[in-house]
N, CA and C atoms as a LAMMPS dump frame, in Angstrom:
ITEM: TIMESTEP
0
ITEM: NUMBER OF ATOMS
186
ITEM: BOX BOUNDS ff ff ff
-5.0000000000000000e+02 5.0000000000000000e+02
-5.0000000000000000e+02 5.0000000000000000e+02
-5.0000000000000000e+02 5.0000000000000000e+02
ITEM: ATOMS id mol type element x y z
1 1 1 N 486.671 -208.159 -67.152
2 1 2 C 486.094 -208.631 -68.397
3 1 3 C 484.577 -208.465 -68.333
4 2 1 N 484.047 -207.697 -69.55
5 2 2 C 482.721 -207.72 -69.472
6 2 3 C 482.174 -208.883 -69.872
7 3 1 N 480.74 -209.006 -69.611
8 3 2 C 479.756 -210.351 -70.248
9 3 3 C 478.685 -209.808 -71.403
10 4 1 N 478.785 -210.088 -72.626
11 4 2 C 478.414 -210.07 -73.588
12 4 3 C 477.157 -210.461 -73.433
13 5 1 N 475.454 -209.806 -73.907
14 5 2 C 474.584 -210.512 -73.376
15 5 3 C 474.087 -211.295 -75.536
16 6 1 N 473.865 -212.125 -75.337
17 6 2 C 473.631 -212.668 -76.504
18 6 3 C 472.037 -212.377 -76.746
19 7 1 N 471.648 -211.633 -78.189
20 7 2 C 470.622 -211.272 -78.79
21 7 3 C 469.878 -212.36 -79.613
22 8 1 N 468.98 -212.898 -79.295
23 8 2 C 468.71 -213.805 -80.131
24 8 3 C 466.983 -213.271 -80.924
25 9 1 N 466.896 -213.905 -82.071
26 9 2 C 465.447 -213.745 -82.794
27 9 3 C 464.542 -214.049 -82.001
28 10 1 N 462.96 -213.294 -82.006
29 10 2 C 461.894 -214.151 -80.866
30 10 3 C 461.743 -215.709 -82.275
31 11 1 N 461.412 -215.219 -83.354
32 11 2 C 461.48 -216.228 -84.168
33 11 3 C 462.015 -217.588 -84.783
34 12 1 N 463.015 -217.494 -85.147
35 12 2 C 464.199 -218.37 -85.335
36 12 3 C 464.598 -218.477 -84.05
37 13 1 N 464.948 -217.6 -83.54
38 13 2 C 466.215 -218.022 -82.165
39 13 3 C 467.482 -218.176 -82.544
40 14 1 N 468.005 -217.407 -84.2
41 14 2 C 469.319 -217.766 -84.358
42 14 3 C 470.272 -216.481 -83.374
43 15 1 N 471.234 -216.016 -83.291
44 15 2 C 471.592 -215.248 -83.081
45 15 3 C 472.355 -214.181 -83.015
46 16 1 N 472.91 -212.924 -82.679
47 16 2 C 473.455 -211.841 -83.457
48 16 3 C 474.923 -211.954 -83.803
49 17 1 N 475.52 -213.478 -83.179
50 17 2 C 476.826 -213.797 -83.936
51 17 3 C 476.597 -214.907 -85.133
52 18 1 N 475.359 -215.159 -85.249
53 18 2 C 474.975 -215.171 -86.747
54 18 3 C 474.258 -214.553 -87.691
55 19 1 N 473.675 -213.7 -87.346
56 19 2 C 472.752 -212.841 -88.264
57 19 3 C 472.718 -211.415 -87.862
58 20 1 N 472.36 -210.609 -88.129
59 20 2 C 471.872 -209.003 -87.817
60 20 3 C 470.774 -209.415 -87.258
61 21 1 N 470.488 -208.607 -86.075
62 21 2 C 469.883 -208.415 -85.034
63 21 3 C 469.511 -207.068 -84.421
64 22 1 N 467.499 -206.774 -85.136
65 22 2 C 467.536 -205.441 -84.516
66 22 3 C 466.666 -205.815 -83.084
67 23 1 N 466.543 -204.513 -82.607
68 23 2 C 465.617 -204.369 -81.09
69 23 3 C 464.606 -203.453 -81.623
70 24 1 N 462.942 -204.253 -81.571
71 24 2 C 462.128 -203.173 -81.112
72 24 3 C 461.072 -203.473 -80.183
73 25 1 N 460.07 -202.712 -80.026
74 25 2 C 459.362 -203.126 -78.823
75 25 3 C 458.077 -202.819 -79.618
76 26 1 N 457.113 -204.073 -78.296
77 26 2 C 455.64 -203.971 -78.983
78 26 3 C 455.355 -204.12 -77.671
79 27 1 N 454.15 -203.37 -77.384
80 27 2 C 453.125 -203.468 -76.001
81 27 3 C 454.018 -203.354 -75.185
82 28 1 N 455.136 -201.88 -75.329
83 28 2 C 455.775 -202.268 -73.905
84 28 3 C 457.061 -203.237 -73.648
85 29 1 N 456.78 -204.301 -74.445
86 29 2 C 458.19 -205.325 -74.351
87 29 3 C 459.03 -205.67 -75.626
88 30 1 N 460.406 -205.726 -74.813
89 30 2 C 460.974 -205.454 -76.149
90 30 3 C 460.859 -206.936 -77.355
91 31 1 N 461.969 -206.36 -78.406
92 31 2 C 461.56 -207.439 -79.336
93 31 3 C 462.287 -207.419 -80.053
94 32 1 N 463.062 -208.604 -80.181
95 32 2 C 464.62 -208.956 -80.882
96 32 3 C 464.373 -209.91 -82.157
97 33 1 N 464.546 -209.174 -83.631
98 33 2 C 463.911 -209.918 -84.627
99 33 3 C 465.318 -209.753 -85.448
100 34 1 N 465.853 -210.998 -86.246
101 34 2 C 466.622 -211.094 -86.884
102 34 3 C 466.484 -210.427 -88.796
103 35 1 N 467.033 -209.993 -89.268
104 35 2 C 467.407 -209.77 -90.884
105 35 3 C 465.966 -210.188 -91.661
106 36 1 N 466.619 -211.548 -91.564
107 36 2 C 465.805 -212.866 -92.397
108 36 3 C 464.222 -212.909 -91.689
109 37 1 N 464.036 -212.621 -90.135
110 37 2 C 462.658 -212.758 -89.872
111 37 3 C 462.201 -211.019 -89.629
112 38 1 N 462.401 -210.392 -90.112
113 38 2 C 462.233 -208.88 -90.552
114 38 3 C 460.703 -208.508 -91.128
115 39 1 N 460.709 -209.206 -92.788
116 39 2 C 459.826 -209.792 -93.047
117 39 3 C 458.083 -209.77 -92.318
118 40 1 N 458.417 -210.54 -91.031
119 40 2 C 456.645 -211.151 -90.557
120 40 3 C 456.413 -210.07 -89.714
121 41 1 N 457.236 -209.07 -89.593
122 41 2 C 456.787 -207.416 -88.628
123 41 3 C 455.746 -206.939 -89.717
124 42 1 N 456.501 -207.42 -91.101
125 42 2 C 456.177 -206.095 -92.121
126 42 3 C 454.694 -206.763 -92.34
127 43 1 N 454.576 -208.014 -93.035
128 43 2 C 453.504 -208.75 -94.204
129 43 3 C 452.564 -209.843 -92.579
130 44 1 N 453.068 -210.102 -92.046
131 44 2 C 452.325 -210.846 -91.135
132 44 3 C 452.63 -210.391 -89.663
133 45 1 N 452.07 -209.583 -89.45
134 45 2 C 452.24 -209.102 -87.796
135 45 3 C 451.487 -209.587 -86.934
136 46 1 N 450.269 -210.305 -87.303
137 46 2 C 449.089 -211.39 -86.575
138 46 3 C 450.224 -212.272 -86.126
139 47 1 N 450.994 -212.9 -86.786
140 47 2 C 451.506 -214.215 -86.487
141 47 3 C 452.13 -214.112 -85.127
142 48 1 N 452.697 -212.246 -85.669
143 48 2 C 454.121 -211.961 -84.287
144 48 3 C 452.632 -211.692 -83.246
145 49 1 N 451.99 -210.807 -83.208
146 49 2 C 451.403 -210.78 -81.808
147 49 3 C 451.054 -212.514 -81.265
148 50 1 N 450.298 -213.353 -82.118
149 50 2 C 450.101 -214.48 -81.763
150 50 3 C 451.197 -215.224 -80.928
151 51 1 N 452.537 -215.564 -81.735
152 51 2 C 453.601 -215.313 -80.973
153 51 3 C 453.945 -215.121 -79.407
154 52 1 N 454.198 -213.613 -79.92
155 52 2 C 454.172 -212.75 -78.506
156 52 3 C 452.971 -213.323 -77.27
157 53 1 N 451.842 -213.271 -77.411
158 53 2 C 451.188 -213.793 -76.8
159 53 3 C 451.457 -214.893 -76.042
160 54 1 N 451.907 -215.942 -76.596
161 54 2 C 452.288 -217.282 -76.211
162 54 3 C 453.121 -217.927 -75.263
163 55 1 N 454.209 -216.521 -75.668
164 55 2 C 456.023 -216.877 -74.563
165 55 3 C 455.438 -216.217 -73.265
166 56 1 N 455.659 -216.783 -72.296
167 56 2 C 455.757 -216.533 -70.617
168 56 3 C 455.887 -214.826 -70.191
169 57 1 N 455.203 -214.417 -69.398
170 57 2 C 455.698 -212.91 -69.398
171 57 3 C 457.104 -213.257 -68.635
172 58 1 N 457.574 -211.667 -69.377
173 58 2 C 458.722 -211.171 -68.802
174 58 3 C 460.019 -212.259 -69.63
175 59 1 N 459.815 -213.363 -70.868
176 59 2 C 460.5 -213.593 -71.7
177 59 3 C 460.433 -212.707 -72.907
178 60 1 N 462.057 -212.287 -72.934
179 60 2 C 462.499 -211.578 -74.418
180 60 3 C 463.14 -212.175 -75.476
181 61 1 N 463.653 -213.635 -75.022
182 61 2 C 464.663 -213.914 -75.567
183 61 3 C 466.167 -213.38 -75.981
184 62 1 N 466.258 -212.871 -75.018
185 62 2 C 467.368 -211.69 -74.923
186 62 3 C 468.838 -213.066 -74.81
């Protein structure tokens, strides 16, 4: 039996057995943003680097 790794939003934190869930990467690390938080890539990307900045290296929220 395989192990399913669960995708979650850096944002919400909901996850891809509740929402669509893409992968992209910024600076190198990746970056798991849901449907609904899609959005703050496009119109507010300050917020996401701010964000990003903040979480521990080597957290993806994967």
């Amino acid at each position: 039996m395989t192990q399913k790794t669960v995708q979650t939003c850096f944002n919400c934190e909901r996850t891809d057995d509740e929402i669509p869930i893409v992968m992209w990467s910024f600076q190198q690390r990746p970056l798991t943003v849901c449907s609904a938080c899609m959005p703050l890539l496009i119109h507010k990307w300050e917020q996401v680097v701010t964000t990003l900045n903040q979480m521990p290296t080597g957290e993806t929220n994967e």
